[in-house]
N, C-alpha and C positions, 0 to 999 in steps of 0.2 A: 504494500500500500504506500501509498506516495502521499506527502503529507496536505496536498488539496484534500483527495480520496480522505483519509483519516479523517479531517476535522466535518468533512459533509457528510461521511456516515454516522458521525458520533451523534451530530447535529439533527441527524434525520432517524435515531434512534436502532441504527444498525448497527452490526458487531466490529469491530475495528480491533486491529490486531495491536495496540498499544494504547496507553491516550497520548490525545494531543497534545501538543507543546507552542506556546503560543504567549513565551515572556514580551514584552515589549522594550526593544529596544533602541535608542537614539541614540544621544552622547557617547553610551558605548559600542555600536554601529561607527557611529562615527572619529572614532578613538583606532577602532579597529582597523579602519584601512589606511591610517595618518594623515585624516583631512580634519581641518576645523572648524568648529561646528558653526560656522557661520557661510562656510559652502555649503555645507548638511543641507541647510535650512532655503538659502539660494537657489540651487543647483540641482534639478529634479536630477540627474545624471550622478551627481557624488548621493545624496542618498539611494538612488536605486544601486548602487555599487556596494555604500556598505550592506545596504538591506538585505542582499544578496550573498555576498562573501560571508556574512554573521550568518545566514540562515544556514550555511554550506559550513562552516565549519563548527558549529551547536548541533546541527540537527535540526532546527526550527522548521516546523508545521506551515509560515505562514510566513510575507512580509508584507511592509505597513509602510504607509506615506506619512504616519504620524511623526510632526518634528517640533509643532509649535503650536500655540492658540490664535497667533496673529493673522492666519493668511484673511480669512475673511472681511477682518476689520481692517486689516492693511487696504484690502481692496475696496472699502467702502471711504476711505483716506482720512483711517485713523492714524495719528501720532506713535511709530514703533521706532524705538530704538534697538539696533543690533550692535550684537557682540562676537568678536571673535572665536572666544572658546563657552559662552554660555548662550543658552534660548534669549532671542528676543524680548522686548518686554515691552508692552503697551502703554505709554505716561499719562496717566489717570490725570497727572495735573493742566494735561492738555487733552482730556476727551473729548473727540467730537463730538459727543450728546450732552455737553455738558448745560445747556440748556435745554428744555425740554420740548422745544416748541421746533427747535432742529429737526425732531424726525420727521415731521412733517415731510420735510424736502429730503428725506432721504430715499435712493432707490438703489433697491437689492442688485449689485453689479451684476455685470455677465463674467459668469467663470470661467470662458472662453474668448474673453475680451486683452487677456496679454500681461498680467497682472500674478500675483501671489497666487492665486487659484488655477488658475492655469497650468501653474512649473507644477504641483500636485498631479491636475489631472494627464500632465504629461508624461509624471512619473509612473500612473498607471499603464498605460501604454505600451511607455518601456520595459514595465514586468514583464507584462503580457508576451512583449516579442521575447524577452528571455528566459522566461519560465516556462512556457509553453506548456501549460497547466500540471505543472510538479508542485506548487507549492499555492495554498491560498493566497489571495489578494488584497489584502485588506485599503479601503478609504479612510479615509475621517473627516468628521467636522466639529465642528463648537456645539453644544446643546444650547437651548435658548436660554438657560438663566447666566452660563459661561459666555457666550455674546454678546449679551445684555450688560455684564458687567466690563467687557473690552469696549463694547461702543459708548458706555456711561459713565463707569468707573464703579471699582466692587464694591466700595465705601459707601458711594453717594447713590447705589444701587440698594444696599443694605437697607439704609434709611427710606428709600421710595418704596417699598413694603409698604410700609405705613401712612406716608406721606403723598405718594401720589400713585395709587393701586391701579387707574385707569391707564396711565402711562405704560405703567410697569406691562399691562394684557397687551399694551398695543406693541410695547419693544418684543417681545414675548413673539408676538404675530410675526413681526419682520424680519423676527431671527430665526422662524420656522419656513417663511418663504424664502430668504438666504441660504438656510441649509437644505433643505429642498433641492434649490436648483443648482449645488456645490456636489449634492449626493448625490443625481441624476446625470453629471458629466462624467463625474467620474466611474458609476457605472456602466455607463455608455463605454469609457475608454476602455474598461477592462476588469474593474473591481470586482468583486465576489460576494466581497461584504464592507458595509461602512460602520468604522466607530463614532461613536457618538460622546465626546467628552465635555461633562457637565460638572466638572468638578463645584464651581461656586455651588451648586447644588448643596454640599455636604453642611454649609453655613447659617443652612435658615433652620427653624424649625418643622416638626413632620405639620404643623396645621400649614404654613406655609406654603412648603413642598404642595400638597396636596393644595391648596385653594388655586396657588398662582405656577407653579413649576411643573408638578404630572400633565394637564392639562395639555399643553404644549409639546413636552414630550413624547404625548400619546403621539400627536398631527404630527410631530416628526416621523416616531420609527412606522406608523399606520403609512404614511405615504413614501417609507423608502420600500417596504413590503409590498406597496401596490406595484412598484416600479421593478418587483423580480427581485431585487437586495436582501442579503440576511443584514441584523442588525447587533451591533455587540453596544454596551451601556457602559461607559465604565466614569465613575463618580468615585474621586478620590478621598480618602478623608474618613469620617465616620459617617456611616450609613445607617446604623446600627437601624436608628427609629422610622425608616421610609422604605425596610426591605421589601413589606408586604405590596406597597400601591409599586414599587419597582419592578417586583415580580407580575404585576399586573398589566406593563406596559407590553408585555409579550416581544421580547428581544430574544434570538437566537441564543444571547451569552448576556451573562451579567459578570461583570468584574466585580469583586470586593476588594479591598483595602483592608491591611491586619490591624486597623483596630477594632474590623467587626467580627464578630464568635459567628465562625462557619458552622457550626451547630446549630446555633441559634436562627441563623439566617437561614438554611436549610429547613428545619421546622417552621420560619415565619413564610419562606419563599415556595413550599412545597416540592414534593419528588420529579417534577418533571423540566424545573425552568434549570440550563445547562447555568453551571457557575467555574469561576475561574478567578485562581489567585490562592492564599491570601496571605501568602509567605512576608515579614517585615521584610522588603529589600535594604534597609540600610543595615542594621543588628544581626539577622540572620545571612542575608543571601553573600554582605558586600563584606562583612564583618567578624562571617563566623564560619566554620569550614564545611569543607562537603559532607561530616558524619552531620554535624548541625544541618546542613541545607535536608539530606535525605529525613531526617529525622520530622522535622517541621514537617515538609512535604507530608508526609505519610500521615502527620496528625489533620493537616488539611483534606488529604485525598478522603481520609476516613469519614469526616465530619460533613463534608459533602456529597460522599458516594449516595447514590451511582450516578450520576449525568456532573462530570466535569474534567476540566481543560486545567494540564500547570501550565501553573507561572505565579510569578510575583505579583504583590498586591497592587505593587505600581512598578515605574519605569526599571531597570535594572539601572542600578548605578553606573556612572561611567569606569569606574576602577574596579568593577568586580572582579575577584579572581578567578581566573579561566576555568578553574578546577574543580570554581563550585556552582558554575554553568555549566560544567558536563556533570555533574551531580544531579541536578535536577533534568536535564536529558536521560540519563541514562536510567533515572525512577521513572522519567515516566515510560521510557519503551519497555523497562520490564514490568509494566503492571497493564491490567486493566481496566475496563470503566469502574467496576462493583471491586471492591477491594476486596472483599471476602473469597473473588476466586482468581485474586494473584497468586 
């Protein structure tokens, strides 16, 4: 089985001769073939290289366009500033919606128009012509409360919760027709599946979540699913209290984060919705050796079985040690979905 194969069986509820492996990797992708991550992020061409090289030398399931949170707001011409060896960073103290009467005149770019969005769905493309369906495809985009806070600022986003709720549904709207049509190009180029990362998500409260942030979500992953796409969720941080309306949003994959109890989330999220993670990647994965990585792992695979994907809870670190990335490869090709009959 070839690691496309693997993660569509797993996903479609058929037998698969390992699980899947499916860390996410960037800075250290991009570490790995000695470019800096400010071509990474640039350069659909240097990350499909590293994305590629790191999958071939891991093992990896799967590779991913994931590099930054900025492309979409870059291309709606928000203020990013880049860095050589670190992610982008959006200057809140120059938000484009920093008034609120600005969205008005805002319209959702073309993602095909030669911009940030674009070097992404280029990068699909390019998989496409080199993988030649050996390895899944992964997209990404911003989820709308993540967008909301790049085009408004996370701060001043916080506060409009409370303050201006009407705003907040309308930024909400604009960021699900943005990602809409970010998710649809780059399906077209070649994607298999788009991530969805919502991390400011993990910020608010679960009434929140649920009054102002599911909502949207839903019109996200429901219209990448209309469009033929699987959908992966992954919201960093503590989730603990929104597992249930999460699992409700019906994503192919939900990522956790290890400060949620995979047990817990497992009973709150039910036996069928695939889950994936929830390893610390700083303490464990980047920190502590491969008897550690396998160890955790196994407490993870358990708490989750039977429907789930490793990897870490979030990004793998850029300096992780090699040794304890083929750790966690080599758990997961000797096990299967149900642990009990590894």
């Amino acid at each position: 089985m070839n690691g496309r194969e693997r993660i569509l069986s797993a996903l479609a509820g058929e037998p698969v001769d390992s699980l899947p492996f499916m860390p996410i990797t960037m800075m250290f992708a991009a570490d790995f073939v000695g470019k800096p991550y400010v071509a990474y992020v640039k350069d659909h061409r240097v990350l499909v290289e590293g994305q590629l090289r790191t999958a071939e030398a891991f093992d990896i399931d799967f590779v991913s366009g994931i590099s930054d949170p900025a492309r979409e707001a870059a291309d709606c011409g928000a203020a990013v500033e880049f860095y050589d060896h670190q992610p982008p960073a959006l200057l809140e103290t120059h938000a484009l919606l920093r008034e609120t009467t600005a969205l008005t005149s805002l319209r959702a770019p073309d993602p095909l128009g030669g911009g940030r969005m674009t070097d992404r769905v280029q990068a699909m493309a390019l998989f496409g012509e080199r993988l030649r369906g050996e390895k899944l495809i992964e997209g990404w985009i911003e989820g709308p409360c993540a967008e909301g806070a790049d085009l408004r600022g996370i701060n001043t986003l916080m506060m409009d919760f409370y303050t201006e709720p009407a705003f907040v549904r309308d930024l909400f709207a604009f960021a699900v027709e943005l990602g809409l049509r970010f998710a649809k190009a780059q399906l077209e180029a070649g994607a298999d599946l788009i991530g969805i990362g919502d991390a400011a998500a993990s910020l608010v409260s679960p009434d929140t979540y649920n009054e102002f942030i599911w909502p949207f979500e839903k019109q996200l992953v429901d219209g990448i699913h209309a469009m033929g796409g699987l959908t992966r969720l992954h919201i960093c941080g503590n989730t603990s209290g929104i597992t249930v309306p999460m699992a409700r949003l019906g994503c192919a994959i939900v990522d956790l984060d290890y400060p949620v109890d995979m047990a817990a989330a497992r009973n709150a999220m039910g036996p069928d919705q695939m889950l994936l993670g929830n390893m610390d990647p700083v303490k464990v994965l980047r920190n502590g050796s491969p008897e550690d990585v396998e160890r955790i792992l196994t407490q993870c695979h358990s708490a989750a079985s039977p429907r789930y994907i490793a990897g870490a809870g979030c990004e793998v670190p850029r300096d992780t040690p090699h040794a304890n990335l083929h750790a966690m490869r080599a758990y997961a090709r000797a096990h299967n979905s149900v642990i009990s009959e590894s």
